[in-house]
C-alpha positions as CSV (number, residue, x, y, z in Angstrom):
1,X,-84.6,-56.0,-20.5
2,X,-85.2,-52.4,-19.1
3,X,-85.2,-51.1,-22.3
4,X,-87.8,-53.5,-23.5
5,X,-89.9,-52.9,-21.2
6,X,-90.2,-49.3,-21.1
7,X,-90.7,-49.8,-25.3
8,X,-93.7,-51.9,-24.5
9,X,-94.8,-49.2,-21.7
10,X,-94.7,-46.4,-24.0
11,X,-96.3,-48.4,-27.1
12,X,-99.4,-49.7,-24.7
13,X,-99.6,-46.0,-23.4
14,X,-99.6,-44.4,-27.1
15,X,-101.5,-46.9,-28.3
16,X,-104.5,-46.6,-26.2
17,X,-104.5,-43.2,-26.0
18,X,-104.4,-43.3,-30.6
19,X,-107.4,-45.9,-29.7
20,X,-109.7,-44.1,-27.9
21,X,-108.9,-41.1,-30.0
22,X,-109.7,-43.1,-33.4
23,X,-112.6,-45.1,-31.9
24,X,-114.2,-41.9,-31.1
25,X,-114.4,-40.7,-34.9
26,X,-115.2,-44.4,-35.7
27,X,-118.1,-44.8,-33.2
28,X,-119.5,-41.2,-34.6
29,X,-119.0,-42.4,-37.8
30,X,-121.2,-45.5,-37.3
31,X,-123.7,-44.1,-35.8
32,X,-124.0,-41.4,-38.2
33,X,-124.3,-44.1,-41.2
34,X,-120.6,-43.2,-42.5
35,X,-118.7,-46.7,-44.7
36,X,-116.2,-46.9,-42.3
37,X,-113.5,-48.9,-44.7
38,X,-110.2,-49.2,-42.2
39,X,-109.6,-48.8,-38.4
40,X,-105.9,-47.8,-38.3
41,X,-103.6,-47.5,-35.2
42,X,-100.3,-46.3,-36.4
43,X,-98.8,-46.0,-40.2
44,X,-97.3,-47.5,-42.7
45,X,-97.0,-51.1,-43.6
46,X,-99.4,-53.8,-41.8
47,X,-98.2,-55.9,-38.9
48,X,-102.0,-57.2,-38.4
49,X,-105.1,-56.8,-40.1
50,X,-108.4,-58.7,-39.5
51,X,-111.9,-58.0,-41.4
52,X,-114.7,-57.7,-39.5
53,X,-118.2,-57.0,-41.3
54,X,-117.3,-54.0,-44.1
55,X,-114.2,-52.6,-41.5
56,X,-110.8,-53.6,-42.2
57,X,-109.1,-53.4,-38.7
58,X,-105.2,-53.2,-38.8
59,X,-102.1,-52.5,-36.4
60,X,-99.4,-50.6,-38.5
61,X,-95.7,-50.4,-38.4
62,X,-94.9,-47.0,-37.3
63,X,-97.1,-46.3,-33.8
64,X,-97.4,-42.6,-34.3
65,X,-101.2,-41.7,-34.7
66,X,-104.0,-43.4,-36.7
67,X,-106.8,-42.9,-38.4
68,X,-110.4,-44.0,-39.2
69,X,-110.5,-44.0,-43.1
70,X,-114.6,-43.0,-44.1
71,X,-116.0,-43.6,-47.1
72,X,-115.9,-40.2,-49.5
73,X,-112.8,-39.0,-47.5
74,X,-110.7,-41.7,-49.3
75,X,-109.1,-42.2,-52.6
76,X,-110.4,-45.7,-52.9
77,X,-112.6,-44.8,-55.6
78,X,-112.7,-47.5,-58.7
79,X,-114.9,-45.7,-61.7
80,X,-116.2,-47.8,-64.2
81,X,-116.0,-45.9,-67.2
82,X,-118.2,-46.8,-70.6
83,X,-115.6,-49.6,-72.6
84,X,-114.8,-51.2,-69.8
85,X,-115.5,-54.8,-69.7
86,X,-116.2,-56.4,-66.5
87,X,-117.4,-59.7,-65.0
88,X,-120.5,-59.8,-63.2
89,X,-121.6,-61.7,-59.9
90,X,-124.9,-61.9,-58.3
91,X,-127.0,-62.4,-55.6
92,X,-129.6,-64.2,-54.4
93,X,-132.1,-61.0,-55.7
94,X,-130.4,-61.1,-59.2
95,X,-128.5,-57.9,-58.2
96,X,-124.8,-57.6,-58.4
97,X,-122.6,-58.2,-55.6
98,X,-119.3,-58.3,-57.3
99,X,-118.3,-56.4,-59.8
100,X,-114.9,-57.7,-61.5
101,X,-112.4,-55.6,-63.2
102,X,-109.6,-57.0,-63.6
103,X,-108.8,-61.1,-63.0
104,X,-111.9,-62.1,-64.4
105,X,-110.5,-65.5,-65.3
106,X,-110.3,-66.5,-61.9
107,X,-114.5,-66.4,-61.9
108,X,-115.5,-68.5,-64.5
109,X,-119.0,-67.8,-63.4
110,X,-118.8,-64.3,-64.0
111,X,-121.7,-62.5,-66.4
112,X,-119.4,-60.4,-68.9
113,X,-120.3,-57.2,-69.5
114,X,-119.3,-53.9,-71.4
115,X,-120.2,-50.8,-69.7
116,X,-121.8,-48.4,-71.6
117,X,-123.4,-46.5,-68.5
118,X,-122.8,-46.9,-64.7
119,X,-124.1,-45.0,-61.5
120,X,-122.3,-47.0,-58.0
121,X,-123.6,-43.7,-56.0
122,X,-126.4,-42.3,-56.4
123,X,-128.8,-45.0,-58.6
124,X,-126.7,-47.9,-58.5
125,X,-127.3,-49.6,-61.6
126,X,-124.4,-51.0,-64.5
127,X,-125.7,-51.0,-68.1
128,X,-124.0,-52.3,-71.3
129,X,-123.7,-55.2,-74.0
130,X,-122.8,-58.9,-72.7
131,X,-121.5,-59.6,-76.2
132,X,-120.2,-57.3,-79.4
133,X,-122.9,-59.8,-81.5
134,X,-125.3,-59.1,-78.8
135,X,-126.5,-54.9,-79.4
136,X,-129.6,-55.5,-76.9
137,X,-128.6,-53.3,-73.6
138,X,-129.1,-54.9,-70.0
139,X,-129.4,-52.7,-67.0
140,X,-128.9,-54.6,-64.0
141,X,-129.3,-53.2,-60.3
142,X,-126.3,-53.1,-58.0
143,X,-126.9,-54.2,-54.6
144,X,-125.7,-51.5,-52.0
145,X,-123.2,-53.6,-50.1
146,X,-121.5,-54.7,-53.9
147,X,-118.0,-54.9,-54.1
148,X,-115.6,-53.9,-56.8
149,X,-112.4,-56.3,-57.2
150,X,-109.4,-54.9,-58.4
151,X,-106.0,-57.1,-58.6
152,X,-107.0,-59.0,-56.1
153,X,-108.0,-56.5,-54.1
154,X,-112.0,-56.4,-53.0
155,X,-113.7,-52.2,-52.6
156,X,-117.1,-52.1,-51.2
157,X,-118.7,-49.5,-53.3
158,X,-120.1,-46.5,-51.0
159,X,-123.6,-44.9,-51.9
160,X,-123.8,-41.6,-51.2
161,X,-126.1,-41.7,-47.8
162,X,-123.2,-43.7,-46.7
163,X,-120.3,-41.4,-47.3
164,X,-119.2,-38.5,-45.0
165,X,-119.9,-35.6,-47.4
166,X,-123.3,-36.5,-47.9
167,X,-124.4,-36.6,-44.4
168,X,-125.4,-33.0,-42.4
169,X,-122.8,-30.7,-41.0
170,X,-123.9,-31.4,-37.3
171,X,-123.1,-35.2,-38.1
172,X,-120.2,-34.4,-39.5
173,X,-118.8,-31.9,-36.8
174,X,-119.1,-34.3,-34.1
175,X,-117.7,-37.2,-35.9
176,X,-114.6,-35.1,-36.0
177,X,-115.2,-33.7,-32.6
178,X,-115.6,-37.3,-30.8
179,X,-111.8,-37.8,-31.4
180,X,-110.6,-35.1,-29.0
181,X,-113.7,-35.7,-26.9
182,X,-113.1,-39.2,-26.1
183,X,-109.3,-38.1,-24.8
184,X,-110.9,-36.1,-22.5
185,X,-113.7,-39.6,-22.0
186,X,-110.2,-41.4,-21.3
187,X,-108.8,-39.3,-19.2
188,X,-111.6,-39.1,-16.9
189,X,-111.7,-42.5,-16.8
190,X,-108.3,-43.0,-16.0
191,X,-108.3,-40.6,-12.9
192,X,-111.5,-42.5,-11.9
193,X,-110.0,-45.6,-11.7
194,X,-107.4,-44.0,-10.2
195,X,-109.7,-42.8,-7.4
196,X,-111.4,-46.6,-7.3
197,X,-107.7,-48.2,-6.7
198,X,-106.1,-45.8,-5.0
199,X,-108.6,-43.9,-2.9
200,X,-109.6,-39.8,-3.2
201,X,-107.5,-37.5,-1.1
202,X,-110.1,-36.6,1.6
203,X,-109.8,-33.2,3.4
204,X,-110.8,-34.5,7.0
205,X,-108.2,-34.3,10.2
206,X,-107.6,-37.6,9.9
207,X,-104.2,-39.5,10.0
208,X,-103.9,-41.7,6.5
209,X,-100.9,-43.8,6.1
210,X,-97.9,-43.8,8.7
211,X,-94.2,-43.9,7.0
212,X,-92.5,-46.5,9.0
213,X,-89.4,-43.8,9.3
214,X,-91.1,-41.2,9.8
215,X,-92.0,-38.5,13.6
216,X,-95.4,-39.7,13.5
217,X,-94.6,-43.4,14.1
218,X,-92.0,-42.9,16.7
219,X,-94.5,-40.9,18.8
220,X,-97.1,-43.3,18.5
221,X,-99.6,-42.3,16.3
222,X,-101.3,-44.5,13.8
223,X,-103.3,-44.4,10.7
224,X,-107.5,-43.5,11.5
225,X,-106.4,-41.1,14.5
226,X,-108.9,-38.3,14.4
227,X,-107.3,-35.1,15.1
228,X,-109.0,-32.3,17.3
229,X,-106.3,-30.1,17.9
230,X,-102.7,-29.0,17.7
231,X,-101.1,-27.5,20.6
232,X,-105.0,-26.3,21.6
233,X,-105.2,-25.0,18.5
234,X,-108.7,-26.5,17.1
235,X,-108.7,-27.9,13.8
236,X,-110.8,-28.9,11.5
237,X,-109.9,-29.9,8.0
238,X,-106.7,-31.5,6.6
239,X,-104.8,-28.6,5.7
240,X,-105.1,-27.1,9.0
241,X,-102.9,-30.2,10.2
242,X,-100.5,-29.9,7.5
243,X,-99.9,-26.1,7.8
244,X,-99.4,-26.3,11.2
245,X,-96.7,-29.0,11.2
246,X,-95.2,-27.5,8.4
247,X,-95.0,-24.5,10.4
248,X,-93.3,-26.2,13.3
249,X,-90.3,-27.8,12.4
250,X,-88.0,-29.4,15.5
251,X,-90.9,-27.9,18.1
252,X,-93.0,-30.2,20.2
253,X,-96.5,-30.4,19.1
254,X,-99.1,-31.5,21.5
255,X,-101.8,-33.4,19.0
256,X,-105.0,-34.4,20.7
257,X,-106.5,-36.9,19.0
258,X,-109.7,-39.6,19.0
259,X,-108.7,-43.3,18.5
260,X,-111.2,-46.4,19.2
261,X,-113.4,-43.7,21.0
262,X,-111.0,-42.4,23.6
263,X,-109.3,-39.2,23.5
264,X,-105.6,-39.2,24.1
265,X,-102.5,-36.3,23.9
266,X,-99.4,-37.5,21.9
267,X,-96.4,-35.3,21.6
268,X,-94.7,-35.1,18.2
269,X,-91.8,-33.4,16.9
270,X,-91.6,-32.8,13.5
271,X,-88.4,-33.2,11.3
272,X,-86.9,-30.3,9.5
273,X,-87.0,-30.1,6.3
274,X,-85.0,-27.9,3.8
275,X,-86.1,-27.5,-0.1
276,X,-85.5,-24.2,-2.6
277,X,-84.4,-22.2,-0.1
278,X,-87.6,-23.3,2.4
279,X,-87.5,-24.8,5.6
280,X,-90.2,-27.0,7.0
281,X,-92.0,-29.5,8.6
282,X,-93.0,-33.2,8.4
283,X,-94.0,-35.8,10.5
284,X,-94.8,-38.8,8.3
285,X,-98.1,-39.1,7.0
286,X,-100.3,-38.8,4.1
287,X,-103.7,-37.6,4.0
288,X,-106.5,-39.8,4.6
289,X,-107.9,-41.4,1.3
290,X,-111.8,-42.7,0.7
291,X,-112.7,-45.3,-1.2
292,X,-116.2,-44.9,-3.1
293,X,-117.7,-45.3,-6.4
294,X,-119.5,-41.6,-5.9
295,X,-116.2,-40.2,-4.6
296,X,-113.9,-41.5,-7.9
297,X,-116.4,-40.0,-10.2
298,X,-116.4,-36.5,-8.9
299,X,-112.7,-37.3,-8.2
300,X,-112.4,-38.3,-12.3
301,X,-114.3,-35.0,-13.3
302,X,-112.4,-32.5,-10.9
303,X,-108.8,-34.1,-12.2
304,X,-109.8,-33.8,-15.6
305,X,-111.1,-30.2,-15.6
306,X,-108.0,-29.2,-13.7
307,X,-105.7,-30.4,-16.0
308,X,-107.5,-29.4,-19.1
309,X,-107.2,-25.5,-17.6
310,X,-103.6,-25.8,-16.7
311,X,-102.7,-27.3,-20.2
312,X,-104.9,-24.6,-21.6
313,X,-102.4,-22.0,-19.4
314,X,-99.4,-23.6,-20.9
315,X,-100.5,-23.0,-24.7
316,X,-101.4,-19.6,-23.8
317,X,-97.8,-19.0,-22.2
318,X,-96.3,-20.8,-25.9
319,X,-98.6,-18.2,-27.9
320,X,-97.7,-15.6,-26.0
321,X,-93.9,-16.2,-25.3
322,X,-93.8,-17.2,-22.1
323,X,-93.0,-21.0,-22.6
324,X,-90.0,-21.8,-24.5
325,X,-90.2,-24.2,-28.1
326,X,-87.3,-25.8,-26.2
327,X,-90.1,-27.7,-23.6
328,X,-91.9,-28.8,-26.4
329,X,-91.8,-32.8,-26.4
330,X,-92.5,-35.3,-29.8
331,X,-92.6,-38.4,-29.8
332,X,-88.8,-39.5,-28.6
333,X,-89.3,-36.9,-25.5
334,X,-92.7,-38.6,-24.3
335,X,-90.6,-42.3,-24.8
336,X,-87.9,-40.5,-22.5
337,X,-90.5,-39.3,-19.5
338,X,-92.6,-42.4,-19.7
339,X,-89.7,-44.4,-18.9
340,X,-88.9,-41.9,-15.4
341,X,-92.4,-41.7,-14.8
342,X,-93.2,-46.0,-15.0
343,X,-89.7,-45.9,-13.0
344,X,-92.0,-44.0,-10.0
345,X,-95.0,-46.2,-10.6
346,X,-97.9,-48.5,-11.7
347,X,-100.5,-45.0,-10.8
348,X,-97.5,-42.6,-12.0
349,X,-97.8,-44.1,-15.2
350,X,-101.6,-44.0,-15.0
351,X,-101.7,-40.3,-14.3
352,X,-99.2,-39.9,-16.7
353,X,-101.4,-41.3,-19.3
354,X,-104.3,-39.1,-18.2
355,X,-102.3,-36.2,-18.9
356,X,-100.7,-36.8,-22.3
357,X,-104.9,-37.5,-23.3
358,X,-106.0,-34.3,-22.6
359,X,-103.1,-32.9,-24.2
360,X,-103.5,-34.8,-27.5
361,X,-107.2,-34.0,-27.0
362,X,-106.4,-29.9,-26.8
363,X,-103.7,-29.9,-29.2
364,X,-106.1,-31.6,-31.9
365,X,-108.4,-28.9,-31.1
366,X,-106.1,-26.1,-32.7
367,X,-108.0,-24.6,-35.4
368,X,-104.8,-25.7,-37.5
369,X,-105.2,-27.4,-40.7
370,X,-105.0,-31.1,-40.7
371,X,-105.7,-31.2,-37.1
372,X,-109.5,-31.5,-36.0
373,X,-110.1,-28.2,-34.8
374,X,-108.5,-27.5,-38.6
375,X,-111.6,-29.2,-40.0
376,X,-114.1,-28.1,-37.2
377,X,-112.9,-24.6,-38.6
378,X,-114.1,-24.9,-42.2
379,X,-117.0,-26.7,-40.6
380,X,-117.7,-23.1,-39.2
381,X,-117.1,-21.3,-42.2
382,X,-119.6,-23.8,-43.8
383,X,-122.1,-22.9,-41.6
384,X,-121.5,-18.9,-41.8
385,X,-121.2,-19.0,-46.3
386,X,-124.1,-21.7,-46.1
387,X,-122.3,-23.9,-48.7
388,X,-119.0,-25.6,-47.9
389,X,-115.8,-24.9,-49.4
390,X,-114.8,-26.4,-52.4
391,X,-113.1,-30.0,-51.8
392,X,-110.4,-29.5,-53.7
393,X,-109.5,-25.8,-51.7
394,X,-110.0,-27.6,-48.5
395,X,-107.5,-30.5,-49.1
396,X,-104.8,-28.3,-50.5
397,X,-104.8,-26.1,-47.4
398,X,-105.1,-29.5,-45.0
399,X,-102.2,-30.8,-47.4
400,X,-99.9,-27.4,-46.5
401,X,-101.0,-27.4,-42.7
402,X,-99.5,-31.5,-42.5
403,X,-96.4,-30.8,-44.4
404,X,-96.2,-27.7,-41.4
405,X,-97.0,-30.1,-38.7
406,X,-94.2,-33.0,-40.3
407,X,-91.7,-30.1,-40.4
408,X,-92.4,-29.1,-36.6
409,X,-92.3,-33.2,-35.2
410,X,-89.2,-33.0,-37.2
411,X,-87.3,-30.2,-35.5
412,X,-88.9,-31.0,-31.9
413,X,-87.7,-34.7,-32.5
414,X,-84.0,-33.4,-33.2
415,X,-84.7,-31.1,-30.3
416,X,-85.7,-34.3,-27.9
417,X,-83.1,-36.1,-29.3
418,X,-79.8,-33.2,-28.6
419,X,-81.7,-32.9,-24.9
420,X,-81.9,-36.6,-23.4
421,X,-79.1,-38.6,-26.0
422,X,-76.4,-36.2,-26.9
C-alpha cells in the first residue's frame, strides 16, 4: 500500500510538472496561430485520448516527458500526388472538407476524383478528372480546416500561416521558451501557495509556535510573546533571538517580553544541542509566520529566484568539476527522494515539487541539442546569418544531441539504481 502510494505521489508530481511544461509551448503555440495536432503527457502507447476541437489530448504509457506536437514540426504529412484517386466530401460552401484516400467505399457519397494537381498549403485547391471518359478538369477549393483520411485515420491539413515554420522567429522563440518559463510560472506558484497555507517566515522578535517538549514551554512562554530583550540585551529582529539562544546553551536567560499589553521577565534555559561537531542552543520555538496575499507573492518570487541561483551554482560546480556525475539523479532517483520527502510531508512534497520545476526549467535551457535552449540556439544563429539553417541540418544535429541525452538517462538510471536498490 506504501508502495502504491508513493507511485501515485511521484506520477501526480511528474505529471504536473510535464503539464505545465507542455501547456506552456501549447498556450504559445495557440496564441501564435500554430495547428496544434496532439497534447502529450508521457510516451509511447495511449492509455487515454480525447478530441477536443483540432487537438488530440492523450495520457501515454511511459510518464517520462511529453510533448506538444505543431503542425510543420511533424511527419504527419499525407501528399497527394497526380494519379492518385481520391473521394471527395464537401461543405456547406461547395469546398472540400474530407479528402479520402484510402477506404473510400465506406463513403458512398464521396465525389471521385484523380488528382492531376494539388496545393493543401499554400492555395489550397485539388484539381483532376472525375472520370477516365470524362477529360474536362475540375478545380475545386479546399476549405482550410479539410481533413485527409487515411486507414481510418482522419489528418487536418495545415496551411502554411498555421504551421510553426511559417510564423516569425520572435513567435517561434517564445513558443519554445514558454516551456521552461512556465516551470519557473509553477514554481512560483507553488511557493506561493505555500506562503497562503503555511504562512511566510517573518523576521519580527516574536515567539511563533511553542513545541510542547520543548524549554520554552516549561518556562512559560507562549506563542505571540513579543520579545524586547535577552538578558538586557535589546533586540530587535528574529535572528537576534535565535543567535542569542543559540549562543547560550544550559545558561539562564532572562527574556523580557510583551504579552496582552503587560510586560513580564521569564527565565529560560536552553537545551544543549550537539550536531557536526557544534554545540548549541534551543529552546522550542519557530519563528513567527504571517499570513497575507501580499506577503505569499513576494514570498513566491524571493523562493523562486533563490533557488533558480543556487541550481544555477550547482551546474556551474558539474561544468567545472566540483559536483560529482555520481549526484546526478534520473528518473528512478527522483521516484526514490519523493518517496523520503512525502514521508516528511504534505508542504515537503510541495517544496519538493517547486524545486524539481525550476530544475527541469534550467536544464531545458542548456543550449544542448534537442533540449529548448538547443533550439533557442539555432534560433540565435537564425537571427545572426538572417536565414535559418537548413531543416534537414537542424534535425540531424537534434537527432545526435537525443541519442546523447538517452545514453546519459541510461547510465544515471543504472547509476540510481546501484545507489538506492543494490
Amino acid at each position: 500500500m506504501e508502495t502504491l502510494s508513493t507511485i501515485l505521489q511521484f506520477l501526480a508530481v511528474f505529471g504536473v510538472l510535464v503539464f505545465f511544461h507542455e501547456f506552456g509551448h501549447f498556450l504559445f503555440a495557440k496564441r501564435a496561430g500554430i495547428l496544434c495536432r496532439e497534447f502529450a503527457i508521457g510516451f509511447g502507447p495511449k492509455i487515454f485520448a480525447v478530441k477536443k476541437g483540432e487537438t488530440l489530448y492523450t495520457i501515454r504509457l511511459l510518464p517520462i516527458g511529453g510533448y506538444v506536437r505543431m503542425a510543420g514540426e511533424d511527419p504527419e504529412v499525407i501528399e497527394l500526388k497526380p494519379g492518385l484517386r481520391v473521394g471527395l466530401l464537401f461543405n456547406g460552401e461547395e469546398k472540400v472538407k474530407k479528402i479520402i484516400v484510402s477506404g473510400k467505399d465506406k463513403y458512398p457519397g464521396a465525389r471521385l476524383l484523380e488528382i492531376a494537381e494539388a496545393d493543401i498549403e499554400r492555395e489550397l485547391f485539388i484539381r483532376g478528372y472525375e472520370s477516365e471518359d470524362d477529360d474536362r478538369l475540375k478545380t475545386y477549393e479546399v476549405d482550410r480546416e479539410a481533413v485527409v483520411v487515411d486507414y481510418g485515420q482522419e489528418i487536418q491539413i495545415a496551411p502554411l500561416d498555421r504551421q510553426f515554420s511559417s510564423k516569425s522567429l520572435g513567435k517561434r522563440a517564445l513558443t519554445i521558451f514558454a516551456g521552461p518559463l512556465f516551470n519557473f510560472l509553477l514554481a512560483f506558484l507553488v511557493f506561493m501557495l505555500i506562503g497562503m497555507l503555511q504562512g511566510v517566515p517573518s523576521n519580527d522578535p516574536v515567539l511563533g509556535k511553542v513545541t510542547e517538549d520543548g524549554a520554552a514551554l516549561k518556562a512559560g512562554l507562549k506563542e505571540g510573546d513579543l520579545v524586547l530583550s535577552i538578558d538586557g540585551e535589546e533586540v530587535s529582529t528574529w535572528r537576534d533571538v535565535v543567535e542569542k539562544i543559540r549562543a547560550n546553551p544550559e545558561k539562564t536567560l532572562e527574556f523580557q517580553i510583551v504579552r496582552d499589553g503587560k510586560e513580564l521577565t521569564v527565565p529560560v534555559v536552553p537545551e544543549k544541542h550537539e550536531e557536526n561537531g557544534e554545540t548549541y542552543g534551543l529552546i522550542g520555538v519557530y519563528n513567527p509566520v504571517e499570513k497575507s496575499p501580499v506577503k505569499a507573492f513576494t514570498y513566491g518570487l524571493a523562493e523562486t529566484y533563490f533557488w533558480i541561483k543556487q541550481i544555477f551554482v550547482i551546474l556551474g560546480d558539474l561544468i567545472f568539476g566540483h559536483f560529482s556525475f555520481d549526484m546526478l539523479s534520473g528518473p528512478v532517483g527522483i521516484y526514490a527522494s519523493t518517496e523520503e520527502v512525502a514521508k516528511a510531508g504534505f508542504y515537503y512534497l510541495l517544496r519538493w515539487t517547486a524545486l524539481l520545476s525550476i530544475n527541469l526549467g534550467i536544464v531545458n535551457l542548456l543550449p544542448f541539442p534537442a533540449l529548448d535552449g538547443g533550439r533557442l540556439l539555432f534560433f540565435a544563429i537564425e537571427l545572426i546569418r538572417g536565414k535559418p539553417i537548413d531543416k534537414q541540418k537542424e534535425g540531424l544535429v537534434h537527432f545526435i544531441g537525443l541519442a546523447l541525452l538517452m545514453l546519459l538517462m541510461l547510465m544515471v538510471t543504472w547509476n540510481d539504481i546501484q545507489r538506492f536498490f543494490l
